[in-house]
C-alpha positions in Angstrom: -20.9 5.6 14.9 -18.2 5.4 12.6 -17.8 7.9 9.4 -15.5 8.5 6.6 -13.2 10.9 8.3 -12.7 7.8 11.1 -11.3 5.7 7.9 -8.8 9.2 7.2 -8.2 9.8 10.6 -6.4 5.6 10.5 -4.7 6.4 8.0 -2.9 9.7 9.5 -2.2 8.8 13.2 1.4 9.9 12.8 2.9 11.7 16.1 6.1 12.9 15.2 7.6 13.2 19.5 7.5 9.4 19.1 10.1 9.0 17.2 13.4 9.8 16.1 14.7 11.2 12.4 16.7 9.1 10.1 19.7 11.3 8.9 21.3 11.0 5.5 23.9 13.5 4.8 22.5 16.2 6.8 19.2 15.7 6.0 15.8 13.5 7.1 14.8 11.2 5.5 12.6 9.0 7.7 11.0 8.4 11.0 12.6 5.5 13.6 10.8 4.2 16.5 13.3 4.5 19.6 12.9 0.4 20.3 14.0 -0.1 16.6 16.7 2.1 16.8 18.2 0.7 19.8 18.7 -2.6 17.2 20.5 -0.5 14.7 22.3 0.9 17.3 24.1 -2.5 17.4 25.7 -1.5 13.8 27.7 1.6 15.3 29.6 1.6 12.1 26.4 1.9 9.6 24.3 4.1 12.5 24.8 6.3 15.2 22.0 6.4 17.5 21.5 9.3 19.7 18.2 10.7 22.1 16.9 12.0 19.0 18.5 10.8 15.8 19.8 7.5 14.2 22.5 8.7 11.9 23.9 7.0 8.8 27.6 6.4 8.6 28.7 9.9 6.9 31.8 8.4 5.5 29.0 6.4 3.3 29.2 9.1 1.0 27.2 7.3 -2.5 24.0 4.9 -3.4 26.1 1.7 -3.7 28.4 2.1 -0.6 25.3 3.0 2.0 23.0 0.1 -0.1 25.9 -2.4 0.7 26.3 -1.1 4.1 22.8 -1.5 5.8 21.5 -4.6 3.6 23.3 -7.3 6.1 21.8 -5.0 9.1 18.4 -5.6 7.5 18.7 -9.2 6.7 20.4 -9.5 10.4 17.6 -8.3 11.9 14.9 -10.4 10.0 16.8 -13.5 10.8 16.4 -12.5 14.2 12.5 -11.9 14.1 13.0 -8.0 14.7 11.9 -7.7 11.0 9.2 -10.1 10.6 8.7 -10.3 6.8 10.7 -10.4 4.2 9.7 -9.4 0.2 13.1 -9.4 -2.0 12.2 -6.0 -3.4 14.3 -2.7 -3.7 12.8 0.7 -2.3 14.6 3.6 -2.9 15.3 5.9 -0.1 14.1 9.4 -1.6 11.8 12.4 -0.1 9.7 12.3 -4.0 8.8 9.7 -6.7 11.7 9.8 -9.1 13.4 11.9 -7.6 17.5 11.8 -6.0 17.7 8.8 -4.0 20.5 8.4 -1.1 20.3 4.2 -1.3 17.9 1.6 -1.5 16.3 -1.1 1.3 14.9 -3.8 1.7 10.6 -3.6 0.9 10.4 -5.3 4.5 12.5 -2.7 6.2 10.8 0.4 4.6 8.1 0.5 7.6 10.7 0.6 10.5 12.8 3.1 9.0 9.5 5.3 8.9 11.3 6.6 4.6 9.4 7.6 2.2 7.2 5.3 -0.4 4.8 5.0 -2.9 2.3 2.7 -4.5 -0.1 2.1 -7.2 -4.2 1.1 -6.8 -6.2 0.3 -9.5 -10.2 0.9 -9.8 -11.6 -1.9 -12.2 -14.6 -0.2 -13.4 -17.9 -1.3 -15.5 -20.6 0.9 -16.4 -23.6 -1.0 -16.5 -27.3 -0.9 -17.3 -27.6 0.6 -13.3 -24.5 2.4 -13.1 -20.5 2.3 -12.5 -19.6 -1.0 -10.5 -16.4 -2.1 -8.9 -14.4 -5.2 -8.9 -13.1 -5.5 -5.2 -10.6 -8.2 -4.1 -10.0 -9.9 -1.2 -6.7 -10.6 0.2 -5.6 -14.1 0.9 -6.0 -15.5 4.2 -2.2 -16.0 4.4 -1.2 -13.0 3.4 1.4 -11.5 6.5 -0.8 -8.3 6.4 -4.3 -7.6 6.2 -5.3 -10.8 5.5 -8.8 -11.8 4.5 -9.3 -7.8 3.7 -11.3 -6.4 0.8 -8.8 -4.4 -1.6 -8.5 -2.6 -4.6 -8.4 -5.0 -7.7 -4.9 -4.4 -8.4 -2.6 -2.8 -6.1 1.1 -3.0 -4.8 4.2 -1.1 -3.8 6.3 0.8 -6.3 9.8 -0.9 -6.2 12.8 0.5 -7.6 13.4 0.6 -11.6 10.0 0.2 -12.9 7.8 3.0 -14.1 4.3 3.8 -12.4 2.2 2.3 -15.8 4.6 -0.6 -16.1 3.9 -1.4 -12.1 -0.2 -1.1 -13.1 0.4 -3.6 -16.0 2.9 -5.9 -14.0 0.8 -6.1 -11.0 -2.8 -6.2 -12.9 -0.9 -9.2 -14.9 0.0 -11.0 -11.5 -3.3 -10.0 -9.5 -6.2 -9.9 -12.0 -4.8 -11.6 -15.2 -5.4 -8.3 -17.0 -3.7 -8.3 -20.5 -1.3 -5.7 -21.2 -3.8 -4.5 -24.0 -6.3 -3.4 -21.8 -4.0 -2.6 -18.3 -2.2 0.0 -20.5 -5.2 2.1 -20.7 -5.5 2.3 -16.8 -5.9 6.2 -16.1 -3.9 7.9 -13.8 -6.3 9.9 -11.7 -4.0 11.6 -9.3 -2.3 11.0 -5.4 -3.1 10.5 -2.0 -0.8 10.2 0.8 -0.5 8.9 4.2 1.0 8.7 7.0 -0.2 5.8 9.5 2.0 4.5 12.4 2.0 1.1 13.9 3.8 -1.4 15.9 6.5 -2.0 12.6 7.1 2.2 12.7 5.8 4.2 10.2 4.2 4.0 6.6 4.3 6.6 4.9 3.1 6.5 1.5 1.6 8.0 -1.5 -0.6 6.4 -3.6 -0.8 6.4 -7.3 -4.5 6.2 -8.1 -5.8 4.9 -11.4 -9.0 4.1 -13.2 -9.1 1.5 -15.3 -13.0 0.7 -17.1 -13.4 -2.7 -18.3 -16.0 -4.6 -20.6 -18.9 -6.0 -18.6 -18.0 -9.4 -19.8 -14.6 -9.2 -18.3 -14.0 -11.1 -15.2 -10.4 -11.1 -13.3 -8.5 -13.7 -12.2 -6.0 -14.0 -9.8 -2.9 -15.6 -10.3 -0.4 -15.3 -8.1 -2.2 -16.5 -4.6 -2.5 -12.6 -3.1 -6.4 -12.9 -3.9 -8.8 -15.3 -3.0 -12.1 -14.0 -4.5 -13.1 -11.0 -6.8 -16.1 -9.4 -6.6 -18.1 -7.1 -8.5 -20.3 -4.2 -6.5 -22.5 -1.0 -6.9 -20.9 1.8 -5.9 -23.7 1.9 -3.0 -22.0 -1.1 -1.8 -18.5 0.5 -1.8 -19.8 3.3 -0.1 -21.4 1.7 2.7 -18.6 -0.9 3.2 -16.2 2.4 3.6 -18.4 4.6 5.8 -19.8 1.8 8.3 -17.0 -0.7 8.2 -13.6 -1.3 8.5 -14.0 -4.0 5.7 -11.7 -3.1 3.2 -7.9 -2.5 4.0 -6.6 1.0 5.6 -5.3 2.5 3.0 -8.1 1.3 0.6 -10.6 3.1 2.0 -9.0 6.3 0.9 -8.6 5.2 -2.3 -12.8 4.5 -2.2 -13.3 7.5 -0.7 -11.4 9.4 -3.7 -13.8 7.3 -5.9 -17.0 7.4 -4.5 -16.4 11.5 -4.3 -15.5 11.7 -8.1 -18.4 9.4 -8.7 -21.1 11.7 -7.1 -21.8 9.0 -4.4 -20.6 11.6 -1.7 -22.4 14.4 -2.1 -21.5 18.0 -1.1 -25.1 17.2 0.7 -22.6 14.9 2.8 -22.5 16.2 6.1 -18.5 15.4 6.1 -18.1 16.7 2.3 -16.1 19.7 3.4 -14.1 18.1 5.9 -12.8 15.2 3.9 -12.1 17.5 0.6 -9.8 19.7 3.4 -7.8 16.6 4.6 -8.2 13.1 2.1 -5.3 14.4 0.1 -3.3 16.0 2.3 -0.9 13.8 4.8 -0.8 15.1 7.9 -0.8 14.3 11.5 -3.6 16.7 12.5 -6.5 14.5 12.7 -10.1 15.5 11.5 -12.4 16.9 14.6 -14.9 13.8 14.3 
C-alpha cells in the first residue's frame, strides 16, 4: 500500500557512491554521474575527469570566463542527444539562493551536473462555504517531463536575475493568467528541499512554497500551452490523490504534503505524522523506514 513517506522517500533517493563531485575552485559544487562525465571528459580543457571527480579548468578563475567556457560543451552535447532538452534559461551555479555564484548553465544541463537549484510553487487557495479548496493543474501532454501530471497551479524553476516574488508573478502571469494585483499577494510560506536522482543525474532542489488565496469567482487560465486543464478540489481530494497515488508530479506531492499538514488534513492522529514532520523538510539521502 502506498503512504506519504513513499511520495518523500521519491523524492530523496539520492546515493552519493554513485557519483562523482563537481569541483569549482577547491570546492563541490554538484553531483556527476560517471557516464556523463566520461562526455565532459572529451573537453579536457574545461574538465578534468578523474575516478572520483570532474574538475573545472582552475585557470577559469571568474563567473564570465567559466560561463563562456562550458556553454559550447553544453550546447555540444544537446546537439548530440546526450542532453535531451533544451530551455534557453540561466541557472546559477551556487551552494544557496542568492548567494556567491561560481558561473551559470544552461536550465537543461542543471540535472546532469547534479548543482544546486531552486524553484517556486504556488497553492491557489479558496475558502468556501465547505472549506479551503485547491486549484490543481495538469501538465500538457507534450510537455518533455511529467507530462499529463497534476501540478501545483503555478510553479517553475528560479532562473538567474529575477527575484523569488517577481518569478511567482511572472510565472502565475504565464501559467494561470493571474494579474499582478492579486499574484503579488502570494505568501511565502517557507522551503522544502530534495534530492531525487534519475537517469539525467541529479535534481537537487529547493522549493519556495507560497500561498496564494483567491476569490471564489476566480478561475485561471493558462496561457502559455504548459497546462491543459485547471481544476478546483477539496482538500480531501488532494489528500487522497497524494497518499494513494502517484497522480500529481514528484516533487508536487511534497509541496501537498506541506499543505495538507498546515491545513489540519494530516493529523498528528496520522499514523506517519511523526515521521514525515522528522524528514519532509529536510533533504537527505536516508530514506523513511516505511
Amino acid at each position: 500500500m502506498s503512504s506519504y513517506l513513499d511520495r518523500i522517500d521519491a523524492c530523496n533517493n539520492f546515493e552519493a557512491t554513485h557519483y562523482l563531485a563537481l569541483l569549482i575552485d577547491g570546492k563541490v559544487y554538484g553531483q556527476v554521474q560517471p557516464a556523463f562525465a566520461q562526455h565532459l571528459a572529451h573537453w579536457p580543457e574545461v574538465f578534468t575527469v578523474t575516478a572520483t571527480t570532474v574538475t573545472l579548468n582552475p585557470e577559469l578563475v571568474d563567473y564570465t570566463s567559466r560561463t563562456a567556457a562550458v556553454a559550447p560543451v553544453f550546447r555540444a552535447l544537446h546537439q548530440q542527444g546526450v542532453i535531451d532538452s533544451w530551455v534557453e534559461e540561466a541557472y546559477p551555479i551556487t551552494r544557496t539562493f542568492g548567494g556567491h555564484a561560481e558561473l551559470e548553465i544552461e536550465r537543461a544541463a542543471t540535472n546532469f551536473m547534479g548543482v544546486k537549484t531552486f524553484g517556486i510553487h504556488v497553492n491557489g487557495l479558496v475558502q468556501t462555504a465547505n472549506g479551503v479548496e485547491v486549484w490543481v493543474a495538469t501538465r500538457s501532454l507534450d510537455k518533455p517531463f511529467w507530462p499529463g501530471k497534476l501540478d501545483q497551479m503555478v510553479a517553475g524553476g528560479q532562473p538567474v536575475g529575477l527575484g523569488l516574488l517577481e518569478n511567482v508573478i511572472k510565472e502565475s502571469q504565464e501559467e494561470a493568467n493571474i494579474p499582478v494585483e492579486l499574484a503579488q499577494q502570494a505568501q511565502a510560506i517557507g522551503t522544502i528541499p530534495y534530492r531525487q536522482q534519475g537517469w539525467r543525474g541529479l535534481d537537487n532542489s529547493t522549493i519556495y512554497v507560497y500561498d496564494l488565496w483567491l476569490p471564489e469567482d476566480f478561475v485561471p487560465e493558462n496561457t502559455d500551452g504548459e497546462v491543459i486543464a485547471f481544476e478546483r478540489m477539496p482538500l480531501a481530494d488532494i489528500a487522497r490523490l497524494t497518499e494513494t497515488t502517484e497522480a500529481f508530479k514528484d516533487n508536487c506531492n511534497l509541496v501537498n504534503i506541506d499543505l495538507l499538514l498546515r491545513m489540519g488534513e494530516i493529523t498528528p492522529q496520522h499514523p506517519q505524522h511523526a515521521a514525515i514532520l522528522k524528514i519532509l523538510y529536510t533533504a537527505d539521502n536516508t530514506k523513511s523506514q516505511n
